[in-house]
N, CA, C and O atoms as a DFTB+ gen file, in Angstrom:
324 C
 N C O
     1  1      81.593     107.571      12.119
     2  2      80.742     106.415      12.306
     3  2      81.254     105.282      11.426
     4  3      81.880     105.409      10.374
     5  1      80.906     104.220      11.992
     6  2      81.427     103.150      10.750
     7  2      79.972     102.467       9.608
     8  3      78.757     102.449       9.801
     9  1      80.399     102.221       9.019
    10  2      79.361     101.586       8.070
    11  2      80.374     100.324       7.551
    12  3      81.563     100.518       7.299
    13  1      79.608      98.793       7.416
    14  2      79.905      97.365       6.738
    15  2      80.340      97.847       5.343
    16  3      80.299      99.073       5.241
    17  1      80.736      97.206       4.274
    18  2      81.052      97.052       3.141
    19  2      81.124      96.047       3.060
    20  3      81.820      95.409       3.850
    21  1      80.300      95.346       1.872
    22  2      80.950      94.412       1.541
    23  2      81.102      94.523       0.046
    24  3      80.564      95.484      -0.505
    25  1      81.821      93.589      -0.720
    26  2      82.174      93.454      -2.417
    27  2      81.639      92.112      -2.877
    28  3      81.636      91.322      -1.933
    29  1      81.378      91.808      -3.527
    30  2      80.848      91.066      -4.775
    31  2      81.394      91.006      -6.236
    32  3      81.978      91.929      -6.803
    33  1      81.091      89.672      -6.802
    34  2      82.248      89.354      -8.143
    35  2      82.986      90.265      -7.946
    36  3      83.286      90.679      -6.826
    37  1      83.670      91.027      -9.764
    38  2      84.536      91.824      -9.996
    39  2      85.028      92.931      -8.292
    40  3      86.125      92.904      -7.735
    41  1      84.065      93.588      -7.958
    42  2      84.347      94.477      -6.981
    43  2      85.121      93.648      -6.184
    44  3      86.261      93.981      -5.859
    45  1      84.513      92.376      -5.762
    46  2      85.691      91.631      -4.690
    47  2      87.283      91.540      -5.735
    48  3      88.338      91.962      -5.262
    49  1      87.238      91.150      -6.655
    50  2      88.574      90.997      -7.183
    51  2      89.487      92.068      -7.109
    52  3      90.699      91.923      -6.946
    53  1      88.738      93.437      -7.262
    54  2      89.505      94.360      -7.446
    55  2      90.344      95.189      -6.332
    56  3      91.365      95.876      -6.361
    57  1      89.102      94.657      -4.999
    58  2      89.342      95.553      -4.261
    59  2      90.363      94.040      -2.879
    60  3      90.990      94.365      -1.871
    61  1      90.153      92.536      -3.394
    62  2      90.954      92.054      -2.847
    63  2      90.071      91.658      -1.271
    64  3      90.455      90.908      -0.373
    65  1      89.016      92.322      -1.341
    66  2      88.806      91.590       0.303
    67  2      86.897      91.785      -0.018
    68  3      86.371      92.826      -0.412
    69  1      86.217      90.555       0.269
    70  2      84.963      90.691       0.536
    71  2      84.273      91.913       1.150
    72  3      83.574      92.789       0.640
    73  1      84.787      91.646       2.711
    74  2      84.209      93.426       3.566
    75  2      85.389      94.006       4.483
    76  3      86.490      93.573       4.824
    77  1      84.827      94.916       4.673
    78  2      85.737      95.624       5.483
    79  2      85.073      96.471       6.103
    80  3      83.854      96.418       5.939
    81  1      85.466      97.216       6.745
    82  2      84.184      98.430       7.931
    83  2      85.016      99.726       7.890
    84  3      86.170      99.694       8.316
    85  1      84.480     100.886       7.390
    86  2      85.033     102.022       6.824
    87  2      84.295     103.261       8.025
    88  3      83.124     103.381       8.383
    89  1      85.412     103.975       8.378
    90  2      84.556     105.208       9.327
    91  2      84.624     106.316       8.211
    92  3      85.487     106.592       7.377
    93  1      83.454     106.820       8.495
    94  2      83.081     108.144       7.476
    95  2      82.560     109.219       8.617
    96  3      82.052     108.861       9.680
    97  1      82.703     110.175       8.345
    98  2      81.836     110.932       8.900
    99  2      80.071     111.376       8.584
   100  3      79.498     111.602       7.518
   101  1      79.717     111.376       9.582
   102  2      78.334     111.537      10.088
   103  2      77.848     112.853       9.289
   104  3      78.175     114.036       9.379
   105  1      76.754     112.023       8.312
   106  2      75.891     112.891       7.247
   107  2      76.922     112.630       5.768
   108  3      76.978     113.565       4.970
   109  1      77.656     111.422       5.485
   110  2      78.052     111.365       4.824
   111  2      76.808     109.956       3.759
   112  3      76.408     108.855       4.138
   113  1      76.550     110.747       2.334
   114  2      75.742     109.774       1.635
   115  2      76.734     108.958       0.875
   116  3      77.962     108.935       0.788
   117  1      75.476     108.125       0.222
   118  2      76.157     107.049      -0.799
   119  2      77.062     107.125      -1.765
   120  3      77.964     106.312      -1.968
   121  1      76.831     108.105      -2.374
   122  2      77.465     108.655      -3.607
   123  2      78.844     109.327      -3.185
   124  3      79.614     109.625      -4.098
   125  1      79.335     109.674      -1.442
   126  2      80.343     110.136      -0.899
   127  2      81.135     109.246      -0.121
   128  3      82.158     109.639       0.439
   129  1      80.527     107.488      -0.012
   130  2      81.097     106.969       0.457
   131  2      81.871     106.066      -0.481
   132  3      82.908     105.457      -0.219
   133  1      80.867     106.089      -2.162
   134  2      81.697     105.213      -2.830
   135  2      82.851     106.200      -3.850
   136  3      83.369     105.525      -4.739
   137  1      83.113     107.086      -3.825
   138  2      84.157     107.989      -3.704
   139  2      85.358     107.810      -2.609
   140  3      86.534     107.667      -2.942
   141  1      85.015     107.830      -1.607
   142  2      86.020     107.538      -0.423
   143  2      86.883     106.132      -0.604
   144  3      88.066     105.873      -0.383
   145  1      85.332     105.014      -1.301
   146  2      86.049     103.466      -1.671
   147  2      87.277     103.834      -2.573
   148  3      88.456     103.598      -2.308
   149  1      86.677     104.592      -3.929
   150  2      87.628     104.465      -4.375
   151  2      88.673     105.075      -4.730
   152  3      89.408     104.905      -5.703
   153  1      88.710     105.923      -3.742
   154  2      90.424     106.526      -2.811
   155  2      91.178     105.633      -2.355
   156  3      92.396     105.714      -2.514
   157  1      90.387     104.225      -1.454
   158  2      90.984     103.542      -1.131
   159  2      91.252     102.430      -2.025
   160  3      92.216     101.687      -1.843
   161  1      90.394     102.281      -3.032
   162  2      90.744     100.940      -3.593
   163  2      90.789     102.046      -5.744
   164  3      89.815     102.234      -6.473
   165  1      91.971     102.376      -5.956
   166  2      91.433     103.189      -7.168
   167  2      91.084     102.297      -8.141
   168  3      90.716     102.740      -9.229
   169  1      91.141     100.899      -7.911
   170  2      90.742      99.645      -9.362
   171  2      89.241     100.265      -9.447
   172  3      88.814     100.556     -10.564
   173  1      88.550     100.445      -8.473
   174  2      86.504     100.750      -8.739
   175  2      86.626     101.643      -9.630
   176  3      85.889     101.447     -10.596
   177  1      87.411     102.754      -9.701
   178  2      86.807     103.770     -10.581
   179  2      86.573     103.580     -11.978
   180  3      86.105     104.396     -12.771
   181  1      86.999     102.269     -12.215
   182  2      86.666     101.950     -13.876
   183  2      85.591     101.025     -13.785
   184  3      85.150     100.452     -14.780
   185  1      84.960     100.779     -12.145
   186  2      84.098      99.928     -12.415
   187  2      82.656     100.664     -11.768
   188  3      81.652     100.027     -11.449
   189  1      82.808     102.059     -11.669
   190  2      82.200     103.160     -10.695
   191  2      80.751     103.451     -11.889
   192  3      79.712     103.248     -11.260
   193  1      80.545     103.727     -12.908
   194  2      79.477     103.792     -14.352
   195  2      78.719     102.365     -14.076
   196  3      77.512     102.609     -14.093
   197  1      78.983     100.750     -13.789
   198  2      78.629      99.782     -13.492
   199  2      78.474      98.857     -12.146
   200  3      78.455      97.637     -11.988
   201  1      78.377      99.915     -11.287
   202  2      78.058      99.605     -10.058
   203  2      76.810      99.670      -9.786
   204  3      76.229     100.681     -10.181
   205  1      76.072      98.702      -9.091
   206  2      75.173      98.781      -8.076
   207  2      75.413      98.749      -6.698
   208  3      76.258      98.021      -6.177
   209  1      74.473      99.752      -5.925
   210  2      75.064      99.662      -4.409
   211  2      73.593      98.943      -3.345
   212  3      72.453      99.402      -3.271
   213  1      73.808      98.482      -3.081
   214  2      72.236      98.022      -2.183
   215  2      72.786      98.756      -0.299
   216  3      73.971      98.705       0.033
   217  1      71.756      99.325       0.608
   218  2      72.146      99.701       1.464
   219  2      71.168      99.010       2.011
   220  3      70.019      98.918       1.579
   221  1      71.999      98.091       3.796
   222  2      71.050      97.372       4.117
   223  2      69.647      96.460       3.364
   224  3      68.433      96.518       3.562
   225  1      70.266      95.863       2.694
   226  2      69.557      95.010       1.791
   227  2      68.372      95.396       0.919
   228  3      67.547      94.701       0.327
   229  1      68.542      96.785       1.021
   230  2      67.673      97.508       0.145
   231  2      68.485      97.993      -1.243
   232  3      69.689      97.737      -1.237
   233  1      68.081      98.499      -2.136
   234  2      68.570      99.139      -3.399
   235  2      68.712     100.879      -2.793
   236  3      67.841     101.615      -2.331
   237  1      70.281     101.133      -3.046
   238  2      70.638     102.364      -2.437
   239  2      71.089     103.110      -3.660
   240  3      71.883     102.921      -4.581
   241  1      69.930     104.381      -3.132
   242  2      70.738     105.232      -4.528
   243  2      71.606     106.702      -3.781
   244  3      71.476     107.089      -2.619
   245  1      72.196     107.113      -4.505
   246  2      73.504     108.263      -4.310
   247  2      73.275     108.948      -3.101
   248  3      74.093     109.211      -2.219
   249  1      71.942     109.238      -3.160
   250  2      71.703     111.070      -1.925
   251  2      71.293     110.605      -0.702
   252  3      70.999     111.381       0.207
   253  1      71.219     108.742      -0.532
   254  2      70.731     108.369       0.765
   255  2      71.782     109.022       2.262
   256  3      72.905     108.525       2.183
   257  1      71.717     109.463       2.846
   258  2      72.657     109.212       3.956
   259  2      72.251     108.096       5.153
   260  3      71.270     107.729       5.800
   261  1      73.923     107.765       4.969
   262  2      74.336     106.629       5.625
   263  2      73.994     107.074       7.133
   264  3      73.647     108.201       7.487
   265  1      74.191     105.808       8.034
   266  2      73.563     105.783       9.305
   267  2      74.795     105.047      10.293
   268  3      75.772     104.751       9.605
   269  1      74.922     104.752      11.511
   270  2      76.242     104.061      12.091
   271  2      75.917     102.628      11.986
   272  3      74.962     102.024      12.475
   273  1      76.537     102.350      11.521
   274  2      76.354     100.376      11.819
   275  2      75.434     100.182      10.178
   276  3      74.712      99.190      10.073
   277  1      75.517     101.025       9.164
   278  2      74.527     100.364       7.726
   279  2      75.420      99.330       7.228
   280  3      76.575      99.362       7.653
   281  1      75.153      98.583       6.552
   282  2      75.568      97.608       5.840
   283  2      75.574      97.875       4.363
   284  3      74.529      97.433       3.885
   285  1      76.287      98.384       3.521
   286  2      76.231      98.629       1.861
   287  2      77.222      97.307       1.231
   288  3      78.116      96.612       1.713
   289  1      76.553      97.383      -0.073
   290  2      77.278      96.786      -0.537
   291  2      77.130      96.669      -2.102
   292  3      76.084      96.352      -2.668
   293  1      78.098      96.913      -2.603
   294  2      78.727      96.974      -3.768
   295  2      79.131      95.638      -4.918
   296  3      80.152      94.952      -4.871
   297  1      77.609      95.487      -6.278
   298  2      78.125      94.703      -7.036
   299  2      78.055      95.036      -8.250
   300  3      77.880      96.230      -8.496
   301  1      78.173      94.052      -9.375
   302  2      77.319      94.386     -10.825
   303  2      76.239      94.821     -11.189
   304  3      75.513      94.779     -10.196
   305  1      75.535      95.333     -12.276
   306  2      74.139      95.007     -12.520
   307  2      74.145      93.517     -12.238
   308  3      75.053      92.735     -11.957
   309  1      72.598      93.354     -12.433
   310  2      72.018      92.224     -12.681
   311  2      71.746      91.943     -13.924
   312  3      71.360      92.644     -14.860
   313  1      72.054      90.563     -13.799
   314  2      71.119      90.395     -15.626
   315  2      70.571      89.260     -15.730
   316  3      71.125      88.347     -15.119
   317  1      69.505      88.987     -16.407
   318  2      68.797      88.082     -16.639
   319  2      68.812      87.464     -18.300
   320  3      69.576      87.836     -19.190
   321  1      68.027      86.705     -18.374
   322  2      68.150      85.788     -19.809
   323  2      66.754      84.874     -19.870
   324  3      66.561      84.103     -20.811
């Protein structure tokens, strides 16, 4: 199935492209797709402890499984002041 990606600050720098559309297989979760990212892109894994992932514009955590056509996406924390 495919699922959107997109990147944000640092993640876009590292990984060089805003989005891209990744096929995973079906019953694959969050926590197995951003593993797969960073097979493909190995710069994340130093940024993998400081990631946030939002799925479909929600806040996505690890054990969700993904769906065909989700939209995730990968940035910093947030921070405020």
């Amino acid at each position: 199935m495919e699922i959107r990606v997109r990147y944000f600050a640092v993640h876009k720098d590292e990984t060089g492209v805003s989005e891209e559309t990744v096929t995973v297989p079906e019953g694959t979760t969050v926590e197995e797709l951003v593993t797969m990212l960073i097979d493909l892109h190995p710069a994340l894994e130093g940024l993998r402890k400081d990631t946030m992932v939002s799925v479909n514009r929600g806040v996505g955590s690890g054990d969700i499984v993904l769906e065909e056509g989700d939209d995730v996406a990968l940035f910093p924390p947030i921070q405020g002041g």
